[in-house]
N, CA and C atoms as a LAMMPS dump frame, in Angstrom:
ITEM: TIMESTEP
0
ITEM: NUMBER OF ATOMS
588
ITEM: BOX BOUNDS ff ff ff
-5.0000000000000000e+02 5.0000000000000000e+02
-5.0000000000000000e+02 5.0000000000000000e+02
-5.0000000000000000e+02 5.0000000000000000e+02
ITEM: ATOMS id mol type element x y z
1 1 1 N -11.137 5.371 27.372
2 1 2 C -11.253 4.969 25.985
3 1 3 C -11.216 6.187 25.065
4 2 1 N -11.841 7.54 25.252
5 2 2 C -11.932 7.926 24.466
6 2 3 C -10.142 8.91 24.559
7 3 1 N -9.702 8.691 25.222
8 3 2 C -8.026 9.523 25.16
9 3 3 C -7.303 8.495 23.9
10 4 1 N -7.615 6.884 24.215
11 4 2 C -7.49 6.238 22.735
12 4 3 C -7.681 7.019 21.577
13 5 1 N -8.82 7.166 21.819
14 5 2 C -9.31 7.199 20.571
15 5 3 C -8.473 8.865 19.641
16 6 1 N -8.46 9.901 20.648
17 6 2 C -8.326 11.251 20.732
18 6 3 C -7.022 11.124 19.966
19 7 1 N -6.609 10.239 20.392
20 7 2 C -4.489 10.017 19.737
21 7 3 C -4.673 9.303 18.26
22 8 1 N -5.753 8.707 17.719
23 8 2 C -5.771 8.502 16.726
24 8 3 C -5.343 9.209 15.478
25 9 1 N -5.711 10.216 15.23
26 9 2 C -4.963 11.047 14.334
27 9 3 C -3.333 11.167 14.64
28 10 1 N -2.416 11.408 15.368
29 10 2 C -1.203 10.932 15.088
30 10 3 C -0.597 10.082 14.575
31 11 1 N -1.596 8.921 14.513
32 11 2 C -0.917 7.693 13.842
33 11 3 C -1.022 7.887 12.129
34 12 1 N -2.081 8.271 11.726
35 12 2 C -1.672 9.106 10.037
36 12 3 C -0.911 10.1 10.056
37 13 1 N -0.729 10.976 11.011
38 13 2 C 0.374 12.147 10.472
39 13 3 C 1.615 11.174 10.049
40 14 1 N 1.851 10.654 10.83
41 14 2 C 3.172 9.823 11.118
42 14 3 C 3.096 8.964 9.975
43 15 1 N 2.187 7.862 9.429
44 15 2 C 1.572 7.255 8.363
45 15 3 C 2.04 8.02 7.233
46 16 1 N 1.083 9.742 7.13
47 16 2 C 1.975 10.13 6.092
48 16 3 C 3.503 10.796 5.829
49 17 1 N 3.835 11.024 7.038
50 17 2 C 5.295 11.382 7.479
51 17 3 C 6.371 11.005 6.543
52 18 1 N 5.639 9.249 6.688
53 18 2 C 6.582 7.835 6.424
54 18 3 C 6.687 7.815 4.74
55 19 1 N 5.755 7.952 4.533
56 19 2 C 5.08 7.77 2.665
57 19 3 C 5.678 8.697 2.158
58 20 1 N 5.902 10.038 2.616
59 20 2 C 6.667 11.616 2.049
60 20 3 C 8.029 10.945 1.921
61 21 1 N 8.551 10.63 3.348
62 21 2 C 9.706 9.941 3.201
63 21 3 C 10.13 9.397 2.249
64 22 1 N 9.087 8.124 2.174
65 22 2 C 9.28 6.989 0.925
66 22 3 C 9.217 7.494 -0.201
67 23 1 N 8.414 8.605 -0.489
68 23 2 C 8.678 9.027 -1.817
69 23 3 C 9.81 9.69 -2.565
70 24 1 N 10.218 9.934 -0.907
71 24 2 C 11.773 11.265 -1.373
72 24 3 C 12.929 10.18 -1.473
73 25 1 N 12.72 9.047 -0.658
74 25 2 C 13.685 7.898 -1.292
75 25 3 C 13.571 7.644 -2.492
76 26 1 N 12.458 7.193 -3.09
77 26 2 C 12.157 7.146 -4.778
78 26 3 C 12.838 7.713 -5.49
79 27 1 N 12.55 9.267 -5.115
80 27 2 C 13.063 10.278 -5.612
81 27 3 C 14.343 10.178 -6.186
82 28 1 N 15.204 10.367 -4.679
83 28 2 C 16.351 10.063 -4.9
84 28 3 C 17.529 9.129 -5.563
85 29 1 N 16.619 7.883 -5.952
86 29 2 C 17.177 6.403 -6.448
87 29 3 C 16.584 7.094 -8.023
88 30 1 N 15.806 7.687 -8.194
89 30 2 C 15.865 8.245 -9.489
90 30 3 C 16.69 9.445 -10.11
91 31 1 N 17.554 9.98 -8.983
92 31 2 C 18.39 10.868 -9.003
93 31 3 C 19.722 10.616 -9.302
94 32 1 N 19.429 9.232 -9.148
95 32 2 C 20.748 8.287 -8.883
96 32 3 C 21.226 7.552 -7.929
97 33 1 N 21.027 7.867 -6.485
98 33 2 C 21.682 8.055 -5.06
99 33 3 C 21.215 6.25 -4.973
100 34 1 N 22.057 5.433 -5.546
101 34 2 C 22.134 3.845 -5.044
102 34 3 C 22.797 3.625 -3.603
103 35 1 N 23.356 4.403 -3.141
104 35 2 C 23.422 3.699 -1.468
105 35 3 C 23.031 4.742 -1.008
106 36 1 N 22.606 5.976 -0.08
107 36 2 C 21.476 6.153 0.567
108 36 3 C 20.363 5.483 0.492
109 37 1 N 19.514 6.236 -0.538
110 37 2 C 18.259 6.388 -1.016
111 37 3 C 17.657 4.388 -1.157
112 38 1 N 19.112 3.865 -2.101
113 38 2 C 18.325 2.153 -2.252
114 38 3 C 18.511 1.858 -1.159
115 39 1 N 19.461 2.037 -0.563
116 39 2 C 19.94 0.944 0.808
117 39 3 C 19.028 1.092 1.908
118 40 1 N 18.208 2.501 1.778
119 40 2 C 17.139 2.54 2.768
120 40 3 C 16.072 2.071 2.337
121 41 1 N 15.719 1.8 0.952
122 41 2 C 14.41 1.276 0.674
123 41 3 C 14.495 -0.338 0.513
124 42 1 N 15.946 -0.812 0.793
125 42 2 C 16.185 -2.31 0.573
126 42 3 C 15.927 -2.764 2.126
127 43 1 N 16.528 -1.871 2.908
128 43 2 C 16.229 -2.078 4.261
129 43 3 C 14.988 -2.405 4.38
130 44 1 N 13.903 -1.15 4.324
131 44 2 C 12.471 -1.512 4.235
132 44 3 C 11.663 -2.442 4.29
133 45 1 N 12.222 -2.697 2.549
134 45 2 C 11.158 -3.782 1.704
135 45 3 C 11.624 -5.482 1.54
136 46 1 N 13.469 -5.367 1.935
137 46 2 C 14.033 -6.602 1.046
138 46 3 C 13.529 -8.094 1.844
139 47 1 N 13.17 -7.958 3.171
140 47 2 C 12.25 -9.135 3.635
141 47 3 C 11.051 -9.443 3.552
142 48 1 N 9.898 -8.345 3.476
143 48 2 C 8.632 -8.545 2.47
144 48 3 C 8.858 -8.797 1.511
145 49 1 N 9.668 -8.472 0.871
146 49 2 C 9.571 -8.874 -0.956
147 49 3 C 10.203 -10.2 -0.686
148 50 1 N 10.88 -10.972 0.055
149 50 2 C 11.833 -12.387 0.244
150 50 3 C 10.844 -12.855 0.611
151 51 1 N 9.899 -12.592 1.633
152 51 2 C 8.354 -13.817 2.23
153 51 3 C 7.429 -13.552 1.007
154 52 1 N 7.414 -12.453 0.316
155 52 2 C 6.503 -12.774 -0.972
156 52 3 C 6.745 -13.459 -1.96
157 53 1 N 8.323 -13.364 -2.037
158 53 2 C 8.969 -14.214 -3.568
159 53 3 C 8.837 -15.545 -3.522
160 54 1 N 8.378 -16.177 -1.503
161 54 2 C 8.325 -17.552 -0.77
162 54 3 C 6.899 -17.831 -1.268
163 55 1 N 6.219 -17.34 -1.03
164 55 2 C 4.916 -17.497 -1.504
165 55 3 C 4.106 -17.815 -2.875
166 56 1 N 5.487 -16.701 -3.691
167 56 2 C 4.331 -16.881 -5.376
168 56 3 C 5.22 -17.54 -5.628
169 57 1 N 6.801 -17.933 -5.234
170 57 2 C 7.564 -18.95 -5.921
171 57 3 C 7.231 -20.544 -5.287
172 58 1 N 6.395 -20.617 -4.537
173 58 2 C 6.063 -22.108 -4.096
174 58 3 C 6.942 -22.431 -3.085
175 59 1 N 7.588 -21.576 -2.612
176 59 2 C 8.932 -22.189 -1.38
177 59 3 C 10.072 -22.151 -2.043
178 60 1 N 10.3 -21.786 -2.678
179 60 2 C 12.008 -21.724 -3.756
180 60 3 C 12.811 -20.405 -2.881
181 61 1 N 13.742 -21.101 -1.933
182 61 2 C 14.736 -19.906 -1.547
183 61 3 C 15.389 -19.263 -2.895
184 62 1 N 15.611 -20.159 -3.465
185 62 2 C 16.932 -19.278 -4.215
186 62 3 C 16.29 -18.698 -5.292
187 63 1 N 15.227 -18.874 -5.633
188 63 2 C 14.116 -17.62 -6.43
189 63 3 C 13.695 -16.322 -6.178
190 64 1 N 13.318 -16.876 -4.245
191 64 2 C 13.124 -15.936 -3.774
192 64 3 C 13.885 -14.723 -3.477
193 65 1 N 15.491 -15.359 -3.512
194 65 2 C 16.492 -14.33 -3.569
195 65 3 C 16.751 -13.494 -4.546
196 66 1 N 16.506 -14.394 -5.434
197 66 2 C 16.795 -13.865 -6.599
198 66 3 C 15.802 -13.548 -7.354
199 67 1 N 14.334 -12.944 -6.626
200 67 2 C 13.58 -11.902 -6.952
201 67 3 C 13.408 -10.894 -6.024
202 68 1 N 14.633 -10.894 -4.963
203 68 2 C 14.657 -9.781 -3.995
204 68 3 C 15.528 -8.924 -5.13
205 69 1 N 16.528 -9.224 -5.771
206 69 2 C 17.672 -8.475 -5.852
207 69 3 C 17.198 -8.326 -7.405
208 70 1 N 16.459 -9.11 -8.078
209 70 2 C 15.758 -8.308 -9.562
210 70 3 C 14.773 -7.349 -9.294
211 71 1 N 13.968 -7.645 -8.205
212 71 2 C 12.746 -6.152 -7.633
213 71 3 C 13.521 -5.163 -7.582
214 72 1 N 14.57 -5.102 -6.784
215 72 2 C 15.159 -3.842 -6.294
216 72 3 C 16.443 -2.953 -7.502
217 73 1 N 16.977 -4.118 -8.207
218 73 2 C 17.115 -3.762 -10.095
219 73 3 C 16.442 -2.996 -10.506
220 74 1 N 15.304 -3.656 -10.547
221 74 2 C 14.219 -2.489 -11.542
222 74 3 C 13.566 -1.63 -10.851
223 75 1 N 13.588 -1.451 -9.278
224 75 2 C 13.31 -0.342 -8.679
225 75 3 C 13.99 0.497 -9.335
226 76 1 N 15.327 0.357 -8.909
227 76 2 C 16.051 1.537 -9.806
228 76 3 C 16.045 2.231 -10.491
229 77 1 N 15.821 0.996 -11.864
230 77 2 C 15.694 1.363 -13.311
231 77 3 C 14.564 2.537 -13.579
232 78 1 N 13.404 1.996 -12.371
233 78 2 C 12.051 2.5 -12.695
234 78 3 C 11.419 3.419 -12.13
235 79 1 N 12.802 4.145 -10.924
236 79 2 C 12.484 5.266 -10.415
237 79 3 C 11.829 6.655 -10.224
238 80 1 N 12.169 6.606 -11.642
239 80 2 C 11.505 7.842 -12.15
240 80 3 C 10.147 7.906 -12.78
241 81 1 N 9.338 6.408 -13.291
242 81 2 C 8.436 6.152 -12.998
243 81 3 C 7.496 6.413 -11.779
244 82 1 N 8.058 6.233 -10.627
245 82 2 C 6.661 6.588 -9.49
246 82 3 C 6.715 7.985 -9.598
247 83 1 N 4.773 8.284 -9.424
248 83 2 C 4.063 8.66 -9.42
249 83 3 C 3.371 8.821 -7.93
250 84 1 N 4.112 9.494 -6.52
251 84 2 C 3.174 9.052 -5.052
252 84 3 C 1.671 9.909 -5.556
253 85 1 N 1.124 10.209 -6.527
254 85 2 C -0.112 10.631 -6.666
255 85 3 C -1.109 9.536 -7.02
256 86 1 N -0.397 8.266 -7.72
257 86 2 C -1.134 7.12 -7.591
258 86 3 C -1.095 6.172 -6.768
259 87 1 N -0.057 5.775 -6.442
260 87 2 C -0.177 4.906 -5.251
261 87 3 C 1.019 5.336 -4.333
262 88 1 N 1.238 4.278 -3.432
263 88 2 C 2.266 4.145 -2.524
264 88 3 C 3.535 3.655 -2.54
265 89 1 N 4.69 4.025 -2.006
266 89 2 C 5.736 3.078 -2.83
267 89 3 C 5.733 2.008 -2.823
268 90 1 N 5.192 1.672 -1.409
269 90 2 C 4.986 -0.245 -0.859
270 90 3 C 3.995 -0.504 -2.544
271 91 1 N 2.974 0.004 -2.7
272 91 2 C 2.232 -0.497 -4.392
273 91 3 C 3.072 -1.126 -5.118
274 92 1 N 4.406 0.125 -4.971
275 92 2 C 5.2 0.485 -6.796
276 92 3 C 6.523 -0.964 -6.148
277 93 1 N 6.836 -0.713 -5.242
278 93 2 C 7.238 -1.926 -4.932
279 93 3 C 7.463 -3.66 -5.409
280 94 1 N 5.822 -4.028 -4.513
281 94 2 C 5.284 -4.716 -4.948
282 94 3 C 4.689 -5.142 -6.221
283 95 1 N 4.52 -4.121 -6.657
284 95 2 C 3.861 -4.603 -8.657
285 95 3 C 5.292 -4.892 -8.839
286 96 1 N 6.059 -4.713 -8.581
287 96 2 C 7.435 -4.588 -9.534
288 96 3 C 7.544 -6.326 -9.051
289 97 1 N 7.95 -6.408 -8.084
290 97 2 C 8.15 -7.476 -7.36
291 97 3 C 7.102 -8.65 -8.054
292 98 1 N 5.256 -8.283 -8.012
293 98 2 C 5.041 -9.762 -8.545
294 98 3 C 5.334 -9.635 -10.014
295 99 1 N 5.224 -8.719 -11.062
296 99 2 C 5.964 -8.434 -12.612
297 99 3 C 7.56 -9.742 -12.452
298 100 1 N 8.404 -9.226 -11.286
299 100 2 C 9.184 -10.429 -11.669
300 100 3 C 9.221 -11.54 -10.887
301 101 1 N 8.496 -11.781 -10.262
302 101 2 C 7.908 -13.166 -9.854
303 101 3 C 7.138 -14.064 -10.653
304 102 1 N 6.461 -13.47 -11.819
305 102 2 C 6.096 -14.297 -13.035
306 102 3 C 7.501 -14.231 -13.993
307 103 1 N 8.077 -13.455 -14.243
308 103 2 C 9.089 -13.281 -15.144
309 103 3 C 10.069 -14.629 -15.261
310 104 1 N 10.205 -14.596 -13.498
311 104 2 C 11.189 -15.601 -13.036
312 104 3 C 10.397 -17.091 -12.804
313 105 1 N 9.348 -17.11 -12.792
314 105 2 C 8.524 -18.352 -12.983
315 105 3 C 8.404 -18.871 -14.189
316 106 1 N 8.411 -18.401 -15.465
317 106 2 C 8.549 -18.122 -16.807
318 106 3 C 10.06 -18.928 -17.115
319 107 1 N 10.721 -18.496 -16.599
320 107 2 C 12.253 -18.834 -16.758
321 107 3 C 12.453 -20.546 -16.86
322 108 1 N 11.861 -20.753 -14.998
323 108 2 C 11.845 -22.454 -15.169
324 108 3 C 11.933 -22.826 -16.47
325 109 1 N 12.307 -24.295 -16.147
326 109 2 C 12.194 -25.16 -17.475
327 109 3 C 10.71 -25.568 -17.122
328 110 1 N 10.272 -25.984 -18.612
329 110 2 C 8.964 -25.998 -18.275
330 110 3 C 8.157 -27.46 -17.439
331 111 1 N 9.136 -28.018 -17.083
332 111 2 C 8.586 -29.775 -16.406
333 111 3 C 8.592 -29.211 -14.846
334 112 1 N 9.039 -27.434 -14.396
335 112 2 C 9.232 -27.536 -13.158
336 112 3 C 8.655 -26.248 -12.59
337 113 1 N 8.211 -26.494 -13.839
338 113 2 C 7.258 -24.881 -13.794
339 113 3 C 5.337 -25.73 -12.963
340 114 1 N 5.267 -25.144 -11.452
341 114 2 C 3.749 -24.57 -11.619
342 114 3 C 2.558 -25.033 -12.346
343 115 1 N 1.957 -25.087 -12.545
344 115 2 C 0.513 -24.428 -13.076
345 115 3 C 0.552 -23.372 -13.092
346 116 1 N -0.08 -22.086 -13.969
347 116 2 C -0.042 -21.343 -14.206
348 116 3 C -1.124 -20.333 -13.843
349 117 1 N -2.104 -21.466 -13.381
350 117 2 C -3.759 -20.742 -12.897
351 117 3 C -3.157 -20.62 -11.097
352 118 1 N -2.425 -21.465 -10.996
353 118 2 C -1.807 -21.167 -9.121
354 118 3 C -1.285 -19.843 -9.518
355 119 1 N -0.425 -19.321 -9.83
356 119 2 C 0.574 -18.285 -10.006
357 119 3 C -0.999 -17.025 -10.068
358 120 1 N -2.106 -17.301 -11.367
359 120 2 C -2.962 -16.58 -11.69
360 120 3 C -3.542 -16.274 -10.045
361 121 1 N -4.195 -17.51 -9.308
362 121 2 C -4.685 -16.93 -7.553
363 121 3 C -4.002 -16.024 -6.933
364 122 1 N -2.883 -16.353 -6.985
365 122 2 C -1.546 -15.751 -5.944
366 122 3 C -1.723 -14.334 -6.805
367 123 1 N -2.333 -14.379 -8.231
368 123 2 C -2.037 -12.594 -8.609
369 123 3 C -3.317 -12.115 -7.949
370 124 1 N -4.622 -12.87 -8.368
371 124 2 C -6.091 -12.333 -7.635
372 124 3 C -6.045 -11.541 -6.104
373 125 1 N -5.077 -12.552 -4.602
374 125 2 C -4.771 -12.082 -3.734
375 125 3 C -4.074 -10.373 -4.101
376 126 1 N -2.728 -11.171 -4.399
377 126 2 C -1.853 -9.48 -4.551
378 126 3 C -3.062 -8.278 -5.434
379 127 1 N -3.747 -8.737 -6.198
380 127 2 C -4.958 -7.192 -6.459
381 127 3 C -5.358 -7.061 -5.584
382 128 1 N -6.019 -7.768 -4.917
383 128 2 C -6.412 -7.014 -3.162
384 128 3 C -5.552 -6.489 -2.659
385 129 1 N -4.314 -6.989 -2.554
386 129 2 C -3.303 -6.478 -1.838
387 129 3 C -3.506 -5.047 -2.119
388 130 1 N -2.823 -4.699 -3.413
389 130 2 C -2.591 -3.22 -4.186
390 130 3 C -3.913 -2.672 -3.752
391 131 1 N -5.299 -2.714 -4.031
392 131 2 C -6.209 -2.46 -4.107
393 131 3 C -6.05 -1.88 -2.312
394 132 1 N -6.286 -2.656 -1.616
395 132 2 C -5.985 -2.453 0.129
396 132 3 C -5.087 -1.049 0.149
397 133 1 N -3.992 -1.424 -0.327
398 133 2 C -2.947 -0.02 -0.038
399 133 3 C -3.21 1.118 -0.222
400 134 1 N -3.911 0.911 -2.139
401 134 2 C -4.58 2.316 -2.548
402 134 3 C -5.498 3.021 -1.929
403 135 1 N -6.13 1.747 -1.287
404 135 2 C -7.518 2.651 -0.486
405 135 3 C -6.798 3.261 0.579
406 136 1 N -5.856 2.491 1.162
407 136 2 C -5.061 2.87 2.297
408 136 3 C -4.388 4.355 2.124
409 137 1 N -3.955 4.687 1.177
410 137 2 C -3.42 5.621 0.725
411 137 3 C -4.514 6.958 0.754
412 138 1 N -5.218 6.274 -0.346
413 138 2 C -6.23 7.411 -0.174
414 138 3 C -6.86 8.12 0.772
415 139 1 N -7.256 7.062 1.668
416 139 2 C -7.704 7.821 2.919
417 139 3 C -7.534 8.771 3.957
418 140 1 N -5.464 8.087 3.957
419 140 2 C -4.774 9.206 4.429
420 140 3 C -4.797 10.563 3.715
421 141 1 N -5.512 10.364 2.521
422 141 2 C -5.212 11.858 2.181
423 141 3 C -6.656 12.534 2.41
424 142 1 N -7.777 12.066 2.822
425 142 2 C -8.374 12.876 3.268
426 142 3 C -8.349 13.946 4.02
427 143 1 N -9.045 14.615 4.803
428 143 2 C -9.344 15.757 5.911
429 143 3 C -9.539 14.782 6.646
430 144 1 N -8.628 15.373 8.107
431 144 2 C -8.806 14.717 9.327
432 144 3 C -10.158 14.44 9.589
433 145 1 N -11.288 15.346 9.935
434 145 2 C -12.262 15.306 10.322
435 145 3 C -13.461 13.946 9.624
436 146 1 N -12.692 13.83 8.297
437 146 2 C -13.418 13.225 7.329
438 146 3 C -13.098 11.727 7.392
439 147 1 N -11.722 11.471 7.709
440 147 2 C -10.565 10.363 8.119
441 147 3 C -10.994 9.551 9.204
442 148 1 N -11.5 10.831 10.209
443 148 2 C -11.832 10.087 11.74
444 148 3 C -13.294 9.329 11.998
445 149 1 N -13.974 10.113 10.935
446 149 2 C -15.578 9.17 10.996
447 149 3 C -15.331 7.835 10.344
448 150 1 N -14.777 8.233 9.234
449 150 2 C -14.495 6.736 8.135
450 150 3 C -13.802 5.435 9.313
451 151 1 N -12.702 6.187 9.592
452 151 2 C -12.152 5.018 10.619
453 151 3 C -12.712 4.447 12.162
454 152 1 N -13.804 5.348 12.617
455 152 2 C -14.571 5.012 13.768
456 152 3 C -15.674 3.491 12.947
457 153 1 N -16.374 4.374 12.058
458 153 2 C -17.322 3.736 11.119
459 153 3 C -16.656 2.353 10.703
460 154 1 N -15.693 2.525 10.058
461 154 2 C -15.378 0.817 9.731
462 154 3 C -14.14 -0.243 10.254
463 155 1 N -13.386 1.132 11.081
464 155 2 C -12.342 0.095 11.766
465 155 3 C -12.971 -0.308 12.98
466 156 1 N -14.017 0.48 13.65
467 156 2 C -14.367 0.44 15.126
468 156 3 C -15.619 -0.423 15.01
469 157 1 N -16.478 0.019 13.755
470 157 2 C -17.824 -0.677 13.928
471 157 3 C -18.686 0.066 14.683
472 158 1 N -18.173 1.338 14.895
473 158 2 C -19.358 1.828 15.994
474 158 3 C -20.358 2.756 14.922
475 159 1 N -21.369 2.813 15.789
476 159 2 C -22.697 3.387 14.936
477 159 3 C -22.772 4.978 14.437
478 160 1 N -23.374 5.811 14.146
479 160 2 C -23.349 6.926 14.007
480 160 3 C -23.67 7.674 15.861
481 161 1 N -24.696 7.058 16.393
482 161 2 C -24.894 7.974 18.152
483 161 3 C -23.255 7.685 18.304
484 162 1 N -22.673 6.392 18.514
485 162 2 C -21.712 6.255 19.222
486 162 3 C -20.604 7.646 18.859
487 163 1 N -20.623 7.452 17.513
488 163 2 C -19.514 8.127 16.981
489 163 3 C -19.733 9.66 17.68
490 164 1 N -20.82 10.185 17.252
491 164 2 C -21.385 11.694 17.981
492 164 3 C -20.892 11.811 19.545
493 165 1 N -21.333 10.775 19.899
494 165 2 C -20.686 10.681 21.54
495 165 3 C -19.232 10.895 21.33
496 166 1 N -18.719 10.001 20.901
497 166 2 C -17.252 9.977 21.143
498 166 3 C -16.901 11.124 20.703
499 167 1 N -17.416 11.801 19.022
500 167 2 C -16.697 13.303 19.087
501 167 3 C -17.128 14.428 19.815
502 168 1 N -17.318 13.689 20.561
503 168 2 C -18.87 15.042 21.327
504 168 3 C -19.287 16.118 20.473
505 169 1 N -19.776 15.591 19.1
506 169 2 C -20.733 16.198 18.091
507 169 3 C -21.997 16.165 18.1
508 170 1 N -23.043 16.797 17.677
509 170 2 C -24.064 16.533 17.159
510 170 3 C -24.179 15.103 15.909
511 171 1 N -25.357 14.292 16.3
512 171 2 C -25.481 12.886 15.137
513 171 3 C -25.411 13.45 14.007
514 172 1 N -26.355 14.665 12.89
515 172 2 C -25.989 15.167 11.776
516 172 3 C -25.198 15.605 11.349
517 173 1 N -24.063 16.307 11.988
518 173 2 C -22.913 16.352 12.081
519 173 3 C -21.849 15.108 11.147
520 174 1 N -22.511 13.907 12.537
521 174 2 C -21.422 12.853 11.882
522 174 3 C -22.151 12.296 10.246
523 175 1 N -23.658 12.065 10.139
524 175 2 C -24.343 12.379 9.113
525 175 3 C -23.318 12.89 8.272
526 176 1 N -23.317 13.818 7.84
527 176 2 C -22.798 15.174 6.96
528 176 3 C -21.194 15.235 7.068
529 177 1 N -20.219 14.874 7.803
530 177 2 C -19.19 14.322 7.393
531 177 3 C -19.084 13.101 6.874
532 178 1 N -19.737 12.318 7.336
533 178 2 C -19.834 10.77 6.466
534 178 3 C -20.062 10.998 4.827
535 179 1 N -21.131 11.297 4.396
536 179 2 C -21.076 11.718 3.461
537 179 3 C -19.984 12.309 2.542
538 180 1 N -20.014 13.412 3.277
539 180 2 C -18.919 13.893 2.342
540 180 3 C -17.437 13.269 2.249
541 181 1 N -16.759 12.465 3.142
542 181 2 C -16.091 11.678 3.451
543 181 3 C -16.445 10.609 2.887
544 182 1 N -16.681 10.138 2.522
545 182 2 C -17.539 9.088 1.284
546 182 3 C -17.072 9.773 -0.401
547 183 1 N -17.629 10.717 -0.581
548 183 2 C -17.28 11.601 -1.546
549 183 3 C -15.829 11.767 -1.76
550 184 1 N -15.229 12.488 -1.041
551 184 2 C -13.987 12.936 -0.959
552 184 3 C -13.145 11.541 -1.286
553 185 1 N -13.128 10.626 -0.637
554 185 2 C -12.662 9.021 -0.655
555 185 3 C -12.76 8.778 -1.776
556 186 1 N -14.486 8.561 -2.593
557 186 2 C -14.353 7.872 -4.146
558 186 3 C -13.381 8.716 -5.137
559 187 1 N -13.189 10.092 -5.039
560 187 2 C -12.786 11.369 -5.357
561 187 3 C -10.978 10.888 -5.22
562 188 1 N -10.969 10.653 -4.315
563 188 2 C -9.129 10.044 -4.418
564 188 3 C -9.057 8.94 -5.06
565 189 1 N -9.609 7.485 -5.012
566 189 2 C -9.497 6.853 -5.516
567 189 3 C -9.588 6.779 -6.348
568 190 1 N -10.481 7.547 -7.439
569 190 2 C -10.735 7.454 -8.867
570 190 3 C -9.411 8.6 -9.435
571 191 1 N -8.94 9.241 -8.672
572 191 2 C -7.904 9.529 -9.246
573 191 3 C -6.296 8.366 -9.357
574 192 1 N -6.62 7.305 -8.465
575 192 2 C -5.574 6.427 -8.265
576 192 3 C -5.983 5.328 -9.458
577 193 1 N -6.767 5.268 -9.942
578 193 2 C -7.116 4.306 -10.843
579 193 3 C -8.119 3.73 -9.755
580 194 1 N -8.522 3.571 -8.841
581 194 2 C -9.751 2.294 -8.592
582 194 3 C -10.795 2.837 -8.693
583 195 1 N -11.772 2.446 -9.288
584 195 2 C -13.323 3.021 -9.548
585 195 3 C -14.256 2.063 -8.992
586 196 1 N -14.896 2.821 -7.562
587 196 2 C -15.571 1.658 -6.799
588 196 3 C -17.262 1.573 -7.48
């Protein structure tokens, strides 16, 4: 178990590997570069954003299509907008994506339009969503050392002895990175906009 555990940190290098990546695609679609740079981020995203457009559009294929190919429009447009210091591209993505998933709900005529407080739930979820990523984000940008307690602590559930065991640390140790790993965490996030 604990050789598991030991390989854990590769899976964020790689995590942020992916996100550098994604940002230099951004980049690039703000540079201009519509077939590299989009065609790899359409690859990516264009079937999450098609099961999401299924979701906030009520089951409407042809909405849903046709908020794959307006998301990835105003990706474009809005390239030069991201910011990977606030969120993630999957975020910048997605906001874009539910922005025109109401846009295009809006459109209906209005006898075939929704309720409008359904559309409002489906936004409550997607803030968790965003909210999830950012934290997600953030964390990766911690210090390893700081990364690995947080994720023993709440992905594993294990206690502070356990954790000491497993890093073969001293308990104050994990004490005193927790903490500050706590710190460091609210410290990213409040730079992303979430203030816990």
């Amino acid at each position: 178990m604990m050789a598991l555990i030991r390989r854990a940190p590769d899976v964020p290098a790689r995590a942020s590997a992916d996100a550098e990546h994604e940002a230099r695609l951004v980049s690039g679609a703000a540079g201009g570069d519509r077939d590299l740079a989009m065609g790899e981020l359409y690859d990516r995203y264009a079937r999450r954003v098609y099961g999401f457009g299924l979701r906030q559009l009520h089951n409407d294929a042809s909405l849903a299509e046709e908020l794959v190919q307006e998301t990835f429009v105003r990706l474009w447009r809005s390239a030069a907008r991201f910011d990977p210091a606030r969120g993630s591209v999957s975020s910048f993505v997605f906001t874009i994506a539910r922005n025109t998933a109401v846009d295009l709900h809006r459109r209906k005529p209005r006898g075939q339009r929704e309720e409008l407080g359904e559309l409002a739930a489906h936004g409550d979820a997607f803030e968790q969503l965003i909210t999830s990523l950012t934290v997600r984000d953030a964390l990766q940008a911690l210090q390893p050392a700081f990364r690995e307690v947080l994720e023993l602590t709440y992905d594993q559930a294990l206690s502070q002895g356990q954790i000491a065991e497993t890093l073969e640390v001293p308990v104050g140790t994990v004490k005193s990175r927790t903490y500050y790993a706590m710190r460091a965490l609210r410290d990213e996030l409040v730079q992303r906009g979430v203030h816990a």
